[in-house]
N, CA, C and O atoms as a DFTB+ gen file, in Angstrom:
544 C
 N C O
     1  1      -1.477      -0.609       1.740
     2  2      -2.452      -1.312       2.541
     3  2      -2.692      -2.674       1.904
     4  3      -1.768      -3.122       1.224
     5  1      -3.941      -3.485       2.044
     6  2      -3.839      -5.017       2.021
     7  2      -5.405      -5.170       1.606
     8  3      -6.375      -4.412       1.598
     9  1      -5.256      -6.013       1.393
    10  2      -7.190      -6.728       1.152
    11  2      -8.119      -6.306       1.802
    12  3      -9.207      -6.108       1.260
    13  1      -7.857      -6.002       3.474
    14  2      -8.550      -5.706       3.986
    15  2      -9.126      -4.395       4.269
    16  3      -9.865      -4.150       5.222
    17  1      -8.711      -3.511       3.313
    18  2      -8.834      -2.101       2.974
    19  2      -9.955      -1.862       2.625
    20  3     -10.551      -2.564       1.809
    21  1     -10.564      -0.586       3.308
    22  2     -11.669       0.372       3.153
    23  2     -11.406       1.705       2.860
    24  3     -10.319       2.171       3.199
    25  1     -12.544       2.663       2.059
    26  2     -12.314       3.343       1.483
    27  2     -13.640       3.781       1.264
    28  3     -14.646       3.274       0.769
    29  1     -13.134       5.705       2.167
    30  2     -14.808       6.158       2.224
    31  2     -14.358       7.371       1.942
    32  3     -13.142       7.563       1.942
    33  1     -15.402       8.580       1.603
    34  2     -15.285      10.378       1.832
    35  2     -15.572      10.477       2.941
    36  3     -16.410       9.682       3.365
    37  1     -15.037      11.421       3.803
    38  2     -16.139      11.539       4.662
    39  2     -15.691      13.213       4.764
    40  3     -14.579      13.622       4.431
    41  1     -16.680      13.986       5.237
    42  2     -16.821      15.304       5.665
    43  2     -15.545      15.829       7.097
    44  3     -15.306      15.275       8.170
    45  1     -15.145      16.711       6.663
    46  2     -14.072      17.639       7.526
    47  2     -15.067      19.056       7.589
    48  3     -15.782      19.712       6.831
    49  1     -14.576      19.063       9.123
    50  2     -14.798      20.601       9.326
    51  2     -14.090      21.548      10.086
    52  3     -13.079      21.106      10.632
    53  1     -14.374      22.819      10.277
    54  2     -13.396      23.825      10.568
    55  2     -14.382      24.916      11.897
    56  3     -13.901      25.812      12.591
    57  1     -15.483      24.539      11.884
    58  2     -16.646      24.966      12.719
    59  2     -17.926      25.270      11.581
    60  3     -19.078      25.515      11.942
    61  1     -17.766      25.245      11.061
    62  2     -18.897      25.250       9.195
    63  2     -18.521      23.710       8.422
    64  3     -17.545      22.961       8.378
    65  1     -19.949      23.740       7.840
    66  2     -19.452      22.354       6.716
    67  2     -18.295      22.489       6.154
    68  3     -17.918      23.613       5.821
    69  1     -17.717      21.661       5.997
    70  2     -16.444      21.998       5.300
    71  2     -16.040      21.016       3.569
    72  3     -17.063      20.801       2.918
    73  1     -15.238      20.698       3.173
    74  2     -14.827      19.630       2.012
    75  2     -14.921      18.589       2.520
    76  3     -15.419      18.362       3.623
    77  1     -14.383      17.716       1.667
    78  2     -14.523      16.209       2.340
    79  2     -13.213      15.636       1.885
    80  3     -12.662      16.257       0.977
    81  1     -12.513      14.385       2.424
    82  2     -10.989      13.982       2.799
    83  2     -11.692      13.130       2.351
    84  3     -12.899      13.215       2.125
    85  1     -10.752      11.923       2.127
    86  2     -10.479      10.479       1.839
    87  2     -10.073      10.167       2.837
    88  3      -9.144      10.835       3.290
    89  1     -10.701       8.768       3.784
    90  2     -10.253       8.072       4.278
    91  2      -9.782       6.881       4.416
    92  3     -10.752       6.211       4.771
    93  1      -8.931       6.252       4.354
    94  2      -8.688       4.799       4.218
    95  2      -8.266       3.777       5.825
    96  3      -7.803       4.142       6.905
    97  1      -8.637       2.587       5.372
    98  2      -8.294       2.097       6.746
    99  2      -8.474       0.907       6.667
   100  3      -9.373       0.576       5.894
   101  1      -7.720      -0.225       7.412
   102  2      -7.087      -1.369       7.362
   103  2      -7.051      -2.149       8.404
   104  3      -6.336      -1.619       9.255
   105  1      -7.512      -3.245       8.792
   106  2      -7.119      -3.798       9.978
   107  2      -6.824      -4.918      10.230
   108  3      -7.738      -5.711      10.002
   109  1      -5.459      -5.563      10.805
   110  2      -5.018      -6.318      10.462
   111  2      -4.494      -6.624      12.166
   112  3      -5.307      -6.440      13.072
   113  1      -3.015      -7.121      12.478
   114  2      -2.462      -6.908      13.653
   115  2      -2.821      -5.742      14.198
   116  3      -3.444      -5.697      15.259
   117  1      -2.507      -4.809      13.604
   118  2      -2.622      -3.115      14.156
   119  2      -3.727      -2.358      13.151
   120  3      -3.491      -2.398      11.944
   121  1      -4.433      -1.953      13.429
   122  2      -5.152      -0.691      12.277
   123  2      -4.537       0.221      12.089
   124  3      -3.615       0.541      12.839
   125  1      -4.883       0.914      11.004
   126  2      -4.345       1.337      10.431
   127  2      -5.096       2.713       9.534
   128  3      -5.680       2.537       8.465
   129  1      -4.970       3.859      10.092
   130  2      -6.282       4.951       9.249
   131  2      -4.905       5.803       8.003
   132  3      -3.694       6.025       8.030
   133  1      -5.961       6.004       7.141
   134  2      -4.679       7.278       6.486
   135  2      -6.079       8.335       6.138
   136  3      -7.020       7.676       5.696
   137  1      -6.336       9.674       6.247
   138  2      -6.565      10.581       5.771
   139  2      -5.967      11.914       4.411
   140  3      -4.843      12.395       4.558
   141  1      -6.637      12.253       3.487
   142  2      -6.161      12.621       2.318
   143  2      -6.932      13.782       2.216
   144  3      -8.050      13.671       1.713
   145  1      -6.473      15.074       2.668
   146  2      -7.288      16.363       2.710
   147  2      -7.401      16.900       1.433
   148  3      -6.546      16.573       0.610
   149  1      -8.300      17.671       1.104
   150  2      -8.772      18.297       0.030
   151  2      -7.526      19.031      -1.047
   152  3      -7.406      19.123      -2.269
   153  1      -6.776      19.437       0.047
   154  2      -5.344      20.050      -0.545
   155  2      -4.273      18.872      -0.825
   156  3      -3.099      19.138      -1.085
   157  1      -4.678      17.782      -0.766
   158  2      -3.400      16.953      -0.895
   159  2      -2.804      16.255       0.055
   160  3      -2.639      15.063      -0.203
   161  1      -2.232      16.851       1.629
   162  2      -1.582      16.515       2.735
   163  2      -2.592      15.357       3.265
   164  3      -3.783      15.206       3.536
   165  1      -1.512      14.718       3.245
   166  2      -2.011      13.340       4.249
   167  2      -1.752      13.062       5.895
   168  3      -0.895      13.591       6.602
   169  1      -2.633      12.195       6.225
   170  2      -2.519      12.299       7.814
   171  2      -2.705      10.326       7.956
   172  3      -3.581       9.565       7.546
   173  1      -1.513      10.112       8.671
   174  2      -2.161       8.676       9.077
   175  2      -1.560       8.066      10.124
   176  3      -0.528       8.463      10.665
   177  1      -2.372       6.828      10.504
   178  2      -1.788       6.531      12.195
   179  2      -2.114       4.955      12.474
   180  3      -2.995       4.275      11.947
   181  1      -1.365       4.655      13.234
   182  2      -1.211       3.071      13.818
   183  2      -1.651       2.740      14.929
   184  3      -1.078       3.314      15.856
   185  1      -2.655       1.854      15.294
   186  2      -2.841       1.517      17.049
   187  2      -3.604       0.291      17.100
   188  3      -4.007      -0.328      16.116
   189  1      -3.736       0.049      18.045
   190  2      -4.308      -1.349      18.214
   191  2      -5.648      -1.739      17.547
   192  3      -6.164      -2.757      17.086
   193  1      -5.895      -0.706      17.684
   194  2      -7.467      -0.354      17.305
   195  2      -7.853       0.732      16.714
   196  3      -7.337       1.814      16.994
   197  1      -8.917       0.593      15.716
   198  2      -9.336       1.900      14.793
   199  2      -9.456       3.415      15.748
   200  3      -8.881       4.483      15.535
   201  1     -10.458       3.038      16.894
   202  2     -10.611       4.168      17.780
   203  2      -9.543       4.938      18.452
   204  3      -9.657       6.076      18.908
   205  1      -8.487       4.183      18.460
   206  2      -6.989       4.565      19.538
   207  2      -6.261       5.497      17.932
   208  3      -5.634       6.556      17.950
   209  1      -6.604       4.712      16.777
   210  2      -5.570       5.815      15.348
   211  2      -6.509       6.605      15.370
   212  3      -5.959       7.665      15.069
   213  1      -7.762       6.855      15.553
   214  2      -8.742       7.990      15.328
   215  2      -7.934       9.175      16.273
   216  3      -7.184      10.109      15.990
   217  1      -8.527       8.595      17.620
   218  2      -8.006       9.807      18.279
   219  2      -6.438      10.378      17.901
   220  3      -6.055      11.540      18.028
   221  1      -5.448       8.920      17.273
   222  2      -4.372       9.949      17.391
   223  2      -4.345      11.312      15.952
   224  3      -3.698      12.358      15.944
   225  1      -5.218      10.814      14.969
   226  2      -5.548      11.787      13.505
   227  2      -6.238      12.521      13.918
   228  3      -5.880      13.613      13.478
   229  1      -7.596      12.700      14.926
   230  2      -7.950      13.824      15.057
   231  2      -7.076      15.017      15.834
   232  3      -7.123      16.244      15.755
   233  1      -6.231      14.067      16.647
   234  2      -5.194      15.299      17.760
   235  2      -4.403      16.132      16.473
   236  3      -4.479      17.357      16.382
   237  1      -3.487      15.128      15.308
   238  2      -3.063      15.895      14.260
   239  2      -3.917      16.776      13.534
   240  3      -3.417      17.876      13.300
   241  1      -5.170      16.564      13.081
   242  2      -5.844      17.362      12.320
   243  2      -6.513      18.437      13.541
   244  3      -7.414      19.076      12.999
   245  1      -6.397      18.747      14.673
   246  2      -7.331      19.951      15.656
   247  2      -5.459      20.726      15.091
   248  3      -5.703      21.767      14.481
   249  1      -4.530      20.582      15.126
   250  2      -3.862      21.375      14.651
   251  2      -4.187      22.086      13.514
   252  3      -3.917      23.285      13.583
   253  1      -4.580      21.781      12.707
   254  2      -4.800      22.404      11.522
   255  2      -6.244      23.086      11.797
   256  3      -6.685      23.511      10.729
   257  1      -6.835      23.250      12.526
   258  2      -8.484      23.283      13.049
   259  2      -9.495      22.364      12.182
   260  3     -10.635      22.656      11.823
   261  1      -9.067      21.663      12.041
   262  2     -10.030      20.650      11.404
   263  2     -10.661      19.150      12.088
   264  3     -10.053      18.131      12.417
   265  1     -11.809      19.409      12.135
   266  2     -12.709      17.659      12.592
   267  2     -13.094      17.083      11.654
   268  3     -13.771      17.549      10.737
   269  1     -12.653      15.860      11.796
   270  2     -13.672      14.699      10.920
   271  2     -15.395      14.404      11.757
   272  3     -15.885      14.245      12.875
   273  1     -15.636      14.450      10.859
   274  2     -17.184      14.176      11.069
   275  2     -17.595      13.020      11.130
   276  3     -18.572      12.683      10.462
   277  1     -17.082      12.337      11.771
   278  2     -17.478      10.726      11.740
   279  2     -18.135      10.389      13.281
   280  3     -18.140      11.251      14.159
   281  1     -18.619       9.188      13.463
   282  2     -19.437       8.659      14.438
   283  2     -18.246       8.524      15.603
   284  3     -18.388       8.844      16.783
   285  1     -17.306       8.097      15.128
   286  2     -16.251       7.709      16.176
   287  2     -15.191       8.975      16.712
   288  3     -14.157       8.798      17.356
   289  1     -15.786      10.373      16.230
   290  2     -15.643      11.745      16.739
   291  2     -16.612      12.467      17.496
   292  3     -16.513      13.600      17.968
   293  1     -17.544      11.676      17.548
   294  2     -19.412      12.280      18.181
   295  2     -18.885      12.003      19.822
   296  3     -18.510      10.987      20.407
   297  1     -19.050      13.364      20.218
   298  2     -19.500      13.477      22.113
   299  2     -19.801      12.073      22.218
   300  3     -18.960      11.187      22.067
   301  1     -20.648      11.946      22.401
   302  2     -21.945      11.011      22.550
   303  2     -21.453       9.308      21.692
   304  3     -22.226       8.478      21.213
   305  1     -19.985       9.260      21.757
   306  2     -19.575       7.674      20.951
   307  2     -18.535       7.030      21.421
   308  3     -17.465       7.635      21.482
   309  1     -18.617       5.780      21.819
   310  2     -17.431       5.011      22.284
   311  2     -17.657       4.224      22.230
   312  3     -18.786       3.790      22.458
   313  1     -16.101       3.214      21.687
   314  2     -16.525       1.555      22.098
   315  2     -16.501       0.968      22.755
   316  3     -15.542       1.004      23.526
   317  1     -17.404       0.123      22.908
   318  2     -17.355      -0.894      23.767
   319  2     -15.801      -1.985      24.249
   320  3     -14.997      -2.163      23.334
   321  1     -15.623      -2.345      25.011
   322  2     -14.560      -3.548      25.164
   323  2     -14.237      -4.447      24.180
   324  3     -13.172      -4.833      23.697
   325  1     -15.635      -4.744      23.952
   326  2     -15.999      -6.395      22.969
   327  2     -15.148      -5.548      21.846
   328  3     -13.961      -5.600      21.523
   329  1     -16.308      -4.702      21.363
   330  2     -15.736      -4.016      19.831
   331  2     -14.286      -3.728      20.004
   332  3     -13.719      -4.106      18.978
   333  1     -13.598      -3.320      20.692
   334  2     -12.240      -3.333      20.653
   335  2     -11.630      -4.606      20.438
   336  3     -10.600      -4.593      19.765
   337  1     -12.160      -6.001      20.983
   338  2     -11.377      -6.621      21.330
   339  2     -11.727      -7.969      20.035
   340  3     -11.152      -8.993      19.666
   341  1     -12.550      -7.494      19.802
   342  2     -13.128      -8.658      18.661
   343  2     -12.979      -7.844      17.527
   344  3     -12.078      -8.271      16.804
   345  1     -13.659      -6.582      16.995
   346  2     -13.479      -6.018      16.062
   347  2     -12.460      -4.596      15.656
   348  3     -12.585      -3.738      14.781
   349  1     -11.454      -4.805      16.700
   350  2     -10.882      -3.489      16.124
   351  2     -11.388      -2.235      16.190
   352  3     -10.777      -1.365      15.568
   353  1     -12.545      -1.880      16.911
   354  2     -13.206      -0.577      17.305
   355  2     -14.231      -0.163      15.443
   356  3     -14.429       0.981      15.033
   357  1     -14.508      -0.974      14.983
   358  2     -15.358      -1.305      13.923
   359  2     -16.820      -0.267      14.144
   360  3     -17.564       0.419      13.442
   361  1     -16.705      -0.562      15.233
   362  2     -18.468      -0.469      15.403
   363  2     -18.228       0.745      17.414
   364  3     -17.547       0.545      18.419
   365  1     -19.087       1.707      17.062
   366  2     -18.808       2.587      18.626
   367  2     -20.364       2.439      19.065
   368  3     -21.357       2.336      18.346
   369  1     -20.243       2.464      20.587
   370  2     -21.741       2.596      20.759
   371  2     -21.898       4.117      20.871
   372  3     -20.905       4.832      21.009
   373  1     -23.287       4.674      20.804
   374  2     -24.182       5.562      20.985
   375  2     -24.726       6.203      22.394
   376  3     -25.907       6.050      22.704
   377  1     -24.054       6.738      23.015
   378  2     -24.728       6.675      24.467
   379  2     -25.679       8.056      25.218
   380  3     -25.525       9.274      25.125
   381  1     -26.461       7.406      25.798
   382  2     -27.225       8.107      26.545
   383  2     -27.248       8.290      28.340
   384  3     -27.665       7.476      29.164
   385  1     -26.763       9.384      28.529
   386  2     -26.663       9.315      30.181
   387  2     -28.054       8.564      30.879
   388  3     -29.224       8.690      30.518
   389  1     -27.729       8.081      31.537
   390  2     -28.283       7.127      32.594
   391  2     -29.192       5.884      31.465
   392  3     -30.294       5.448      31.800
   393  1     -28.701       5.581      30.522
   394  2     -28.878       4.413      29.627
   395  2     -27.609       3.265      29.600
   396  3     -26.457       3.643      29.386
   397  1     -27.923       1.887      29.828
   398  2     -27.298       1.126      29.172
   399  2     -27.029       1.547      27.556
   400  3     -27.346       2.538      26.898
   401  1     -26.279       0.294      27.237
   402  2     -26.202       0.596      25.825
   403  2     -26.686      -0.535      25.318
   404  3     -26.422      -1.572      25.926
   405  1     -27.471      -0.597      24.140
   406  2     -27.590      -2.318      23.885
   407  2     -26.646      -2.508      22.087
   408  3     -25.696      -1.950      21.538
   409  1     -27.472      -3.450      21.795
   410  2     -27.145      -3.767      20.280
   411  2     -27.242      -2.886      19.210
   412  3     -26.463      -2.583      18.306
   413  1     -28.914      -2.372      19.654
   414  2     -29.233      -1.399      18.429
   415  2     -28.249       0.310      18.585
   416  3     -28.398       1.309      17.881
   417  1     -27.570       0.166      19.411
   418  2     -27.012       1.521      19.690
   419  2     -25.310       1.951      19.079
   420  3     -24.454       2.825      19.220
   421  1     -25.565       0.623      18.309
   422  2     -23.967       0.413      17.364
   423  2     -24.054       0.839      16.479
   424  3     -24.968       0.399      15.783
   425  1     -23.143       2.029      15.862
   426  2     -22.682       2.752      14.837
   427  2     -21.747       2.085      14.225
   428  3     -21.501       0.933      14.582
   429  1     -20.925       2.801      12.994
   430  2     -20.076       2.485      12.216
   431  2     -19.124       3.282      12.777
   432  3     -19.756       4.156      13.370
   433  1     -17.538       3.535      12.972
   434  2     -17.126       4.300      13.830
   435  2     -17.241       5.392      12.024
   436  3     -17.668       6.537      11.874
   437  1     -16.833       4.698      11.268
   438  2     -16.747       6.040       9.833
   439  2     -17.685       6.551       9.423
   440  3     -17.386       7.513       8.716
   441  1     -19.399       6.277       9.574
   442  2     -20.500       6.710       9.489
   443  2     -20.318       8.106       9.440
   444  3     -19.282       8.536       9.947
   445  1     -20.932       8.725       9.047
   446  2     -21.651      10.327       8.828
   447  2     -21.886      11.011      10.047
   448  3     -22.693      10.480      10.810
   449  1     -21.123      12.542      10.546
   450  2     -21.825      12.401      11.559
   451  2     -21.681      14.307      11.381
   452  3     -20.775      15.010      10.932
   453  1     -23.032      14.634      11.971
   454  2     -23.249      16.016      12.383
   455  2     -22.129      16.582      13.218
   456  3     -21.727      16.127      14.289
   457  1     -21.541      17.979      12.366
   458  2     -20.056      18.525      12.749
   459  2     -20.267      19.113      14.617
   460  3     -19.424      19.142      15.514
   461  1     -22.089      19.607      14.636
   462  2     -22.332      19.999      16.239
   463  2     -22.119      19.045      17.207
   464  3     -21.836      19.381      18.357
   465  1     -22.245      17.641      16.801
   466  2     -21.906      16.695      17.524
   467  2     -20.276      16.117      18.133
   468  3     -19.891      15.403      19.060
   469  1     -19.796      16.702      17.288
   470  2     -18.595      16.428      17.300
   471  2     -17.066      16.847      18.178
   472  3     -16.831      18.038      17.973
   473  1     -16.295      16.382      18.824
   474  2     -15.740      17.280      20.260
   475  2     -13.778      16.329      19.821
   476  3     -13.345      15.511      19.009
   477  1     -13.208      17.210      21.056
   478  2     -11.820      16.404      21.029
   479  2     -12.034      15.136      21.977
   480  3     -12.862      14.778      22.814
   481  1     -10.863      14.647      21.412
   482  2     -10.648      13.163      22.069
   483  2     -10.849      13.388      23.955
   484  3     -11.383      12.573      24.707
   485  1     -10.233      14.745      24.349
   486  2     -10.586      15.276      25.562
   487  2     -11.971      15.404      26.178
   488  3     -12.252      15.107      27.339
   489  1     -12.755      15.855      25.310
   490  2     -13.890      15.925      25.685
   491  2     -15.049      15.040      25.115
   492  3     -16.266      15.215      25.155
   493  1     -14.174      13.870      24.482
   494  2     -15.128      12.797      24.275
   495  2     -14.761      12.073      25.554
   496  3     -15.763      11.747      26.190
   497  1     -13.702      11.757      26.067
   498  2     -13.191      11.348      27.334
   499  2     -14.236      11.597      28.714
   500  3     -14.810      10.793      29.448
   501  1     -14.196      12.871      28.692
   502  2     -14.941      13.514      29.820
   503  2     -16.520      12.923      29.472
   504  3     -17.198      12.944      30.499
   505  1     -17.090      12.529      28.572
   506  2     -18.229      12.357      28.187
   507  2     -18.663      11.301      28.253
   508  3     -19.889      11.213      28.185
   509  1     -17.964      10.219      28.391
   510  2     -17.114       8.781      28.219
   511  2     -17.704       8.920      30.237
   512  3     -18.699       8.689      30.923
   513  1     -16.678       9.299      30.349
   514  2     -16.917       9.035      31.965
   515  2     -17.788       9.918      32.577
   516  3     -17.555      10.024      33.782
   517  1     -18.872      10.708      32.101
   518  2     -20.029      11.182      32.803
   519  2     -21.151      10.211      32.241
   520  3     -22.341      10.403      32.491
   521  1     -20.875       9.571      31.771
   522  2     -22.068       8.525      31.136
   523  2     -21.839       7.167      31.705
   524  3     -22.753       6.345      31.774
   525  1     -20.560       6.912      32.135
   526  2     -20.106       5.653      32.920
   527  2     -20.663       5.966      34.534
   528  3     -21.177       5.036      35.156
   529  1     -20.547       7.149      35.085
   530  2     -21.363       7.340      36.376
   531  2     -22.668       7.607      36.311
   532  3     -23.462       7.697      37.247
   533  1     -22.904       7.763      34.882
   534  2     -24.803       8.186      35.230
   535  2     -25.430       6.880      35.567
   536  3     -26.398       6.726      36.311
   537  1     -24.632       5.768      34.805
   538  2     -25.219       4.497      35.064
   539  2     -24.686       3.378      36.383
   540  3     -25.126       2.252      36.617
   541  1     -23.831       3.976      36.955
   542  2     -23.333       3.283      38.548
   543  2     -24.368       3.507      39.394
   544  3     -24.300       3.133      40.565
């Protein structure tokens, strides 16, 4: 990775608290995540944007039954356009059915996040677009 490298723990789970992985991540032309599980095996991925390598590491890690616990795995998280398009999916908003979203509703996508909160890229999708019609 490069200068622009970050470097956090963050919590894995299995449906119970679980250990915690190393995550690293980079963003440059393309982002760039790598994950480092408790046992050693690594997981990592390339996309335009932090949120697009998330989903593709969490699809690898639901194989193994494992979630990352991060903000940018929460039901209830997505980014915005801007944040994609200015920051690389940096920052997810927070959403509430039949709420706009404003400023204060920006997370960290690697932030800490409660494992009950947490769903597949599928059913953050579906969640994604029942919150886009609550507000039409």
């Amino acid at each position: 990775m490069n200068g622009s490298e970050r470097v956090k723990t963050i919590r894995i789970s299995n449906g119970t608290p679980g250990p915690e992985a190393l995550i690293e991540w980079s963003v440059e032309d393309v982002a760039h995540i790598s994950v480092t599980l408790y046992d050693g095996h690594n997981v990592s991925s390339s996309a335009p944007d932090l949120f697009e390598s998330l989903i593709d590491l969490r699809r690898d890690l639901a194989a193994r039954d494992l979630l990352l616990c991060c903000n940018g795995a929460r039901l209830d998280c997505y980014p915005s356009r801007m944040s994609r398009e200015m920051g690389k999916a940096q920052k997810v908003l927070v959403l509430e059915k039949g709420k706009p979203p404003s400023a204060r509703s920006m997370v960290d996508i690697f932030g800490e996040a409660d494992g009950a909160k947490i769903g597949t890229p599928e059913e953050q999708e579906s969640h994604y677009r029942d919150w886009l019609d609550s507000i039409a």
